[in-house]
C-alpha positions in Angstrom: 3.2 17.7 18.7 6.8 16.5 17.1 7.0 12.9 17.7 4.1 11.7 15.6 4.9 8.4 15.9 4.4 8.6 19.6 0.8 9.8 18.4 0.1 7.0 16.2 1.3 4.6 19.0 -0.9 6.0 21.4 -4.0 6.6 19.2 -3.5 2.3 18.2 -3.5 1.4 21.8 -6.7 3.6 22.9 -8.3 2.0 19.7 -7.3 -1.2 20.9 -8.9 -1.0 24.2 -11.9 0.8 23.2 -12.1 -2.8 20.9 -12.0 -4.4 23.8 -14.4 -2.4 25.7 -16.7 -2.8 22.8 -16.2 -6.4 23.4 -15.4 -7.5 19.7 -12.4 -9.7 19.2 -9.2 -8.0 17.7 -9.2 -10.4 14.4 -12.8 -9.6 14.1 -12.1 -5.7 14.1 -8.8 -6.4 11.8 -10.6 -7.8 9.4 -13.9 -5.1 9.3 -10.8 -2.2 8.5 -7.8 -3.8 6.7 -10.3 -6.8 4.9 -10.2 -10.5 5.4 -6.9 -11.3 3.4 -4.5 -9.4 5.6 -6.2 -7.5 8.1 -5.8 -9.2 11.8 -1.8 -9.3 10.3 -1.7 -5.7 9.5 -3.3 -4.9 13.0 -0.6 -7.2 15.0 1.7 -5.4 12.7 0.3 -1.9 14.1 0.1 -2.8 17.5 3.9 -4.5 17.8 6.7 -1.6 19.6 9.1 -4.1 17.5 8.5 -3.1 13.7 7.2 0.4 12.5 4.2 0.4 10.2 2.5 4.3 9.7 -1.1 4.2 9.7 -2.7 5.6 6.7 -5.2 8.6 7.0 -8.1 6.0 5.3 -7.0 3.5 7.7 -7.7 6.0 10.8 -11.0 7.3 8.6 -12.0 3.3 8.8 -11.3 2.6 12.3 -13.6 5.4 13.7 -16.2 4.3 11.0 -15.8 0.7 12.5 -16.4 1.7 16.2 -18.9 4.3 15.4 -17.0 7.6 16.2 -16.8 10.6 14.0 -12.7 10.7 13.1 -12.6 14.1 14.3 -13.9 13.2 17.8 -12.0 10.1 17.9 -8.5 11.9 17.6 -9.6 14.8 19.8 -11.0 11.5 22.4 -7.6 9.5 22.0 -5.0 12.8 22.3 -7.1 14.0 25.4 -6.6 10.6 27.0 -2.7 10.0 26.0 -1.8 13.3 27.3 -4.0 12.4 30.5 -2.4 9.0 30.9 1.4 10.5 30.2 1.7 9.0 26.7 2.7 11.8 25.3 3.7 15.0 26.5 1.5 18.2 26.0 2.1 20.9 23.7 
């Protein structure tokens, strides 16, 4: 894959919806990865198309912890499904 931001894109919106899916609000979420002070404004940050902000590997490591996947499984999971829905291209 050579557009890794494309990747990061796509693996922040699958974790959004599985959020949703989970039913847990996104400020609560925010605030169980990035912490109370900062965290829903880190994860707006994340999810805007109008600023870029990477995402850190702890960060990713966090978010599976918070929804209960394995990291592994959750970027094998979220690259399966972006290549599925056309969000990125395949290899």
């Amino acid at each position: 894959m050579k557009d890794l931001t494309t990747f990061e894109h796509a693996f922040i919106t699958i974790v959004a919806e599985k959020v949703d899916a989970l039913g847990m609000r996104q400020s609560v979420f925010a605030n169980k990865v990035f912490g109370d002070t900062s965290g829903t404004r880190i994860w707006r940050k994340l999810r805007s198309r109008d600023e870029y902000r990477a995402l850190g590997i702890q960060e990713a490591y966090t978010i599976a912890e918070v929804l209960g996947i394995p990291l592994p499984t959750l970027v094998f999971d979220v690259l399966h499904e972006a290549k599925a829905r056309g969000m990125i291209k395949p290899d």
